[in-house]
C-alpha positions in Angstrom: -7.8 -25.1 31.0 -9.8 -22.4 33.1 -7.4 -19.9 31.5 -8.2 -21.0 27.4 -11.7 -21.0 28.2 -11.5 -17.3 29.9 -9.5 -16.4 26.4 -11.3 -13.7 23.9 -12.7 -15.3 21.2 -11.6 -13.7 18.0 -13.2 -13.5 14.7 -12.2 -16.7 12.4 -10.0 -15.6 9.5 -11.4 -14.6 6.5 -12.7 -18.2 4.7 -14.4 -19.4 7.6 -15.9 -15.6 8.7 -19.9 -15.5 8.4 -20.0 -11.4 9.4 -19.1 -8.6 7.5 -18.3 -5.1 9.5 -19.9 -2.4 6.9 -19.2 -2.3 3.4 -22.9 -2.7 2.7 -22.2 -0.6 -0.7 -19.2 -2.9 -1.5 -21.7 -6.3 -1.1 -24.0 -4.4 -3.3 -22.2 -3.8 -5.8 -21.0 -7.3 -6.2 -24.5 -8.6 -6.2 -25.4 -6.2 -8.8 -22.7 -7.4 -10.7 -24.0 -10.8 -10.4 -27.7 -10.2 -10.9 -26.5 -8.4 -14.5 -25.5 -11.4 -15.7 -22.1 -9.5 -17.1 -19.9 -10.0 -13.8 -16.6 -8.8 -14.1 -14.5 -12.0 -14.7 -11.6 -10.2 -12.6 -11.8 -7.8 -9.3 -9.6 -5.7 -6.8 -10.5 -5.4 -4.0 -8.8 -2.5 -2.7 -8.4 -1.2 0.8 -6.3 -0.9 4.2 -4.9 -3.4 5.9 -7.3 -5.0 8.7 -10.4 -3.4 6.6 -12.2 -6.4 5.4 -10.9 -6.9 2.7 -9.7 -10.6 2.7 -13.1 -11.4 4.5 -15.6 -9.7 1.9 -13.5 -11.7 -0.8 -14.0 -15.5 0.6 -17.9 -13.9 1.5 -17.9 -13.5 -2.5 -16.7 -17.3 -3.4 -18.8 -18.7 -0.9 -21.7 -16.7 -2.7 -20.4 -17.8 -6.5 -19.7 -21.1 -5.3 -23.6 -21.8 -3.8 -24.8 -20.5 -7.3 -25.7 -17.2 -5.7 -28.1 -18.3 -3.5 -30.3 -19.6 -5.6 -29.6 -21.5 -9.1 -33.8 -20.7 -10.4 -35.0 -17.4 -8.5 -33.0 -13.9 -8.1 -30.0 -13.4 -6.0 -30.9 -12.5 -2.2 -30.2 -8.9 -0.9 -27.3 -10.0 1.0 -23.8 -12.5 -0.1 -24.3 -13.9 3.3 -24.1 -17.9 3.2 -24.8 -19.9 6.2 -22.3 -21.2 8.5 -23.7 -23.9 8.1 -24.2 -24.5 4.2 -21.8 -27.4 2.8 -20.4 -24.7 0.8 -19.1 -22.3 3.4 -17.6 -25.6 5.3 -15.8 -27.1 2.8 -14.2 -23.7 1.7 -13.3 -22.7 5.7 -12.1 -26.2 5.2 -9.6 -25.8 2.3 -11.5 -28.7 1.4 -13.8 -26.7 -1.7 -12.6 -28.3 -5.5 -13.7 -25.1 -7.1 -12.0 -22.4 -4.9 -8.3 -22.3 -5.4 -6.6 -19.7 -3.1 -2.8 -18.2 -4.2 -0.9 -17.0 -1.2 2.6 -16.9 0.1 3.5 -20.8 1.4 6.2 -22.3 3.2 10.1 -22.3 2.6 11.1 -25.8 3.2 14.6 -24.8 2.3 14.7 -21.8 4.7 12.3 -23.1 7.4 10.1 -20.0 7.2 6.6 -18.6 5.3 8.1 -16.8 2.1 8.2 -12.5 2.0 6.5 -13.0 -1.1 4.4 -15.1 -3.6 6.6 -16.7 -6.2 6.0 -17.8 -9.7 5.0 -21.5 -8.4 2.1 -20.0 -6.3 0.6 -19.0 -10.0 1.9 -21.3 -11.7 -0.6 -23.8 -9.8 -3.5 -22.1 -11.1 -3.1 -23.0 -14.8 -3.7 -26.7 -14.1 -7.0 -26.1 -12.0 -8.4 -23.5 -14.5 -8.0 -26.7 -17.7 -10.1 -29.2 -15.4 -13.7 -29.1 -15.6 -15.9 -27.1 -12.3 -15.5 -30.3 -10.0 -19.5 -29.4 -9.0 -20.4 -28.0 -12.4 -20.4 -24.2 -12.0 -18.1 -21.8 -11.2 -14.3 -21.7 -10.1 -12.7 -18.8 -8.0 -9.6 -17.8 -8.0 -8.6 -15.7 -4.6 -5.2 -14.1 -4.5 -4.3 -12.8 -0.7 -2.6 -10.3 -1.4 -1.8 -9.9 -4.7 0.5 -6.9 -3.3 2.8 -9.6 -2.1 3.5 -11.2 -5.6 7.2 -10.8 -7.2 7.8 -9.6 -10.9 7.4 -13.4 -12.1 4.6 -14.3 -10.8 2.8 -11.3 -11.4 3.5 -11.9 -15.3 2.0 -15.1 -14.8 -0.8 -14.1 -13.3 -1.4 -11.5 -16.1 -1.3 -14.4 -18.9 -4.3 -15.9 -17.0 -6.5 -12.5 -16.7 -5.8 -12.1 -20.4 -7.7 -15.3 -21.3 -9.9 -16.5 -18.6 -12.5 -19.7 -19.6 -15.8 -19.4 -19.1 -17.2 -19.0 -15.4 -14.0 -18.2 -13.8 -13.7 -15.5 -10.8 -10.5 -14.0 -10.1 -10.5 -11.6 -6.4 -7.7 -10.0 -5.9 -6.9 -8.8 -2.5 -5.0 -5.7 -2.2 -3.5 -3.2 0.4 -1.8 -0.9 -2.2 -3.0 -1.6 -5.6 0.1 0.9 -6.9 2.5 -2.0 -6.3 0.9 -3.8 -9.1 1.5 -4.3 -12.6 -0.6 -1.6 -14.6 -2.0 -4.2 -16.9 -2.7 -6.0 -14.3 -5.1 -3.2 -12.5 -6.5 -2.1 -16.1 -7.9 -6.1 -16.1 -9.8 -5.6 -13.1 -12.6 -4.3 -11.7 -11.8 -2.0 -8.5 -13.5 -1.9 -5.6 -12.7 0.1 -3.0 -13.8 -0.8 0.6 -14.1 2.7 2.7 -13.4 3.2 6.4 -16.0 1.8 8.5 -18.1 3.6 11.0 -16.2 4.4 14.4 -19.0 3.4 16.3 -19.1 0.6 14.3 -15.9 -0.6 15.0 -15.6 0.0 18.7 -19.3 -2.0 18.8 -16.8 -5.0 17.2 -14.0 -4.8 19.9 -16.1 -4.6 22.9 -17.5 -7.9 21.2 -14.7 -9.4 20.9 -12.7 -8.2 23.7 -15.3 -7.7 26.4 -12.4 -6.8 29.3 -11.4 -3.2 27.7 -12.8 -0.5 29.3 -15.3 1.4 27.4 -12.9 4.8 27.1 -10.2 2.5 26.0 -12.2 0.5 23.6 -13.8 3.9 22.2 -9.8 5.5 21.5 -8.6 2.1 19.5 -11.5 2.1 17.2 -10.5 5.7 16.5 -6.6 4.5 16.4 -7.9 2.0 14.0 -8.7 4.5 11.1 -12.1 2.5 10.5 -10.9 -0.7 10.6 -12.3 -3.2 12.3 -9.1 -6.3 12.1 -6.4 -3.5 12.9 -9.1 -2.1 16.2 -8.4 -6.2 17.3 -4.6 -6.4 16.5 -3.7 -3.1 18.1 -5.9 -4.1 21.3 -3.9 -7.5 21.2 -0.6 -6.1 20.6 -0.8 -3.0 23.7 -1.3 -0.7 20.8 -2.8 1.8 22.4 -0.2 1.9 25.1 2.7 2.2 22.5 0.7 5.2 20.8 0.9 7.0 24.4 4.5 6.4 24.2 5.1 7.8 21.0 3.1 10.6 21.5 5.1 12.1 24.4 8.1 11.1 22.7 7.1 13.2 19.8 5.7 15.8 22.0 9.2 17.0 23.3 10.2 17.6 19.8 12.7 18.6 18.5 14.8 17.5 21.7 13.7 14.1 21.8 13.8 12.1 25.4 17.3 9.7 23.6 17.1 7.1 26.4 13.4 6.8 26.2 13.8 6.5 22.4 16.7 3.6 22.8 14.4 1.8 25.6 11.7 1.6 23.0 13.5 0.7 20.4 15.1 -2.3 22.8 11.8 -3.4 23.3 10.8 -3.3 19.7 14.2 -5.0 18.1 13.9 -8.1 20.4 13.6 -11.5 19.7 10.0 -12.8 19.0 9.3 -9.1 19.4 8.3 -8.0 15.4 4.9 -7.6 16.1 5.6 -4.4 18.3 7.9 -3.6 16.1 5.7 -3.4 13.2 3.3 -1.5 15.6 5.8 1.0 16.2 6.8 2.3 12.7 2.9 2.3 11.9 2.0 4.5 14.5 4.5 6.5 13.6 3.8 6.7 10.0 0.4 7.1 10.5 0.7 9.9 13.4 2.9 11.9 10.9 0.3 11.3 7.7 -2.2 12.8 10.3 -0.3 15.7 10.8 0.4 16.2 7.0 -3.1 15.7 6.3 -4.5 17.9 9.2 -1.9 20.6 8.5 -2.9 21.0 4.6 -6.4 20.5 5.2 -7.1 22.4 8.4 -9.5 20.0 9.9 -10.6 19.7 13.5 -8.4 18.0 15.3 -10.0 14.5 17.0 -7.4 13.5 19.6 -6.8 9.5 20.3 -4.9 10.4 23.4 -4.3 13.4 25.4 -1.8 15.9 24.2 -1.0 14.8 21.0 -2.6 17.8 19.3 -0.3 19.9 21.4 2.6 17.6 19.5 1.2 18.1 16.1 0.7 21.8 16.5 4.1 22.1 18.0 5.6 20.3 15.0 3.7 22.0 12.7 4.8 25.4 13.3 8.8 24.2 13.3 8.7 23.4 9.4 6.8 23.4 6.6 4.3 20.8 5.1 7.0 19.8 2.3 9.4 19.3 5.2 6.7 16.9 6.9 6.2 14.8 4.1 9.8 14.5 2.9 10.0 13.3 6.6 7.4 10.8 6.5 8.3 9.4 3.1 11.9 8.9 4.5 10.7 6.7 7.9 8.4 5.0 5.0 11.5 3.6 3.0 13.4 2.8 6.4 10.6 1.0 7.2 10.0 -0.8 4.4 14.0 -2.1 3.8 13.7 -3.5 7.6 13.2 -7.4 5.6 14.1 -6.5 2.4 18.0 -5.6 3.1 18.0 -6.7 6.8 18.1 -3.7 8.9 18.2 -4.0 12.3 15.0 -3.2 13.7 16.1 -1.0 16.6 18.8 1.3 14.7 15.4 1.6 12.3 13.8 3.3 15.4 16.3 5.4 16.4 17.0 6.5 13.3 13.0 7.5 12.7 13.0 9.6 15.8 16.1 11.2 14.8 14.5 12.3 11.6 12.0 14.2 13.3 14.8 16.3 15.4 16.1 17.2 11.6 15.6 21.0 11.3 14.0 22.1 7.9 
């Protein structure tokens, strides 16, 4: 018991979150939209995994759902609601008649969350937008993620954004809006959330994970790219420690430590071990998109850990930036076909770090 109540307490997910890290100019926009009286009946919101999005969506029901705020005066300054509102509980609740949410669900058959959101998931959507606003306003529609929908039930969500009724909000949550259907994107409103202040986001782990020390709570939040839920899933996951290991892997490029590479890769293929897995190929990928986007660009170099601008440098001068990228888009696709045609996970490793010993 002593141990649970010693536990970090993280951030509720996304429907029953009351705080919003940054975005201030995302929020605004929305409210501007609202206060127009011409909202947008359809939006993407756009962004990195871990970012906010997800959370600045159910912040935006909540705020539609209490009738902004205020049914006879302007909307506030902010699409805050409080926690305690009978709004905000009954949609952290799942308990809201007016919020309907579309996400992947459960394979009874296979005993396992689906990789995707099938046509069903949509399909349930036409039946709550023909009934009447259970309260008498508005009904939202929130798709998380709308990245993870197949071919059919994208084309069934398309027949609905076509023809909405009256007082209907569709968010759509997105990680990589180029997966999508193009008439799908052209019937939405974007909205880009932007990295959020590093300070910002180290303030957020040292809340929410008190027992890092300050140096290694200050190199996660730059890890995280400006985003605050990946900043508290790499410091969960011993992401900072597995970036320390990739970097001096990569740093004896091109003759890469082999056995070092296989005992990672071990580690990463085992059983109940995907989450380090996953953390693996993304600090990859995103070490080598820094080193593409530093090499074309010429920036300063911030280091997360020591030594790893040595690495880039060193890689750098062995091939060219078209060599790089071609690299990086191959570990991409080997990533990605992990689930899809059932790679196995540590042969996926190895085979990464062998395509950075290629020669150009």
């Amino acid at each position: 018991m002593a141990e649970a109540a010693d536990a970090p307490a993280s951030p509720p997910p996304p429907r029953a979150n009351p705080e919003l890290i940054g975005h201030a100019d995302a929020e605004a926009t929305l409210l501007d939209g609202w206060r127009s009286h011409r909202l947008a009946h359809a939006w993407l919101i756009c962004g990195p995994t871990g970012i906010g999005k997800a959370t600045l969506a159910y912040r935006f029901a909540r705020f539609v759902l209490g009738a902004g705020g205020n049914l006879f005066g302007d909307a506030p300054d902010s699409l805050a609601l409080d926690p305690g509102d009978p709004v905000f509980r009954r949609v952290a609740a799942r308990g809201h008649g007016d919020l309907l949410t579309v996400e992947r669900t459960y394979d009874e058959k296979a005993k396992r969350m689906r990789r995707e959101i099938v046509v069903d998931d949509v399909r349930a959507v036409g039946p709550f937008l023909r009934h009447t606003a259970s309260e008498g306003g508005w009904r939202v529609v929130v798709v998380d993620v709308a990245d993870e929908m197949n071919v059919n039930a994208a084309n069934a969500l398309l027949k609905l954004l076509e023809e909405p009724p009256d007082k209907v909000l569709f968010l759509l949550v997105s990680h990589a809006p180029g997966r999508l259907l193009a008439t799908i994107r052209s019937r939405c409103r974007r909205l880009l959330l932007r990295a959020v202040d590093e300070a910002r986001v180290g303030d957020f782990l040292v809340r929410h994970r008190p027992t890092l020390e300050a140096g290694e709570a200050a190199s996660l939040a730059r890890l995280a790219d400006g985003r605050p839920g990946r900043a508290l899933r790499l410091a969960d996951e011993g992401g900072l420690a597995l970036y320390r290991e990739v970097v001096a892997l990569l740093s004896g490029a091109p003759e890469i430590d082999v056995e070092a590479v296989h005992g990672l890769a071990g580690r990463a293929a085992r059983a109940g071990a995907e989450a380090t897995y996953d953390t693996v190929m993304e600090l990859l990928l995103q070490w080598l998109a820094r080193m593409v986007r530093l090499g074309a660009t010429g920036a300063a170099m911030r280091e997360v850990v020591e030594g790893e601008g040595a690495a880039i440098r060193g890689l750098l001068a062995r091939g060219s930036l078209e060599h790089w990228t071609g690299v990086w888009e191959k570990i991409g696709r080997l990533a990605a076909d992990v689930d899809r045609v059932n790679l196995d996970r540590k042969q996926v490793v190895i085979a990464a770090f062998s395509a950075l010993e290629s020669r150009p």
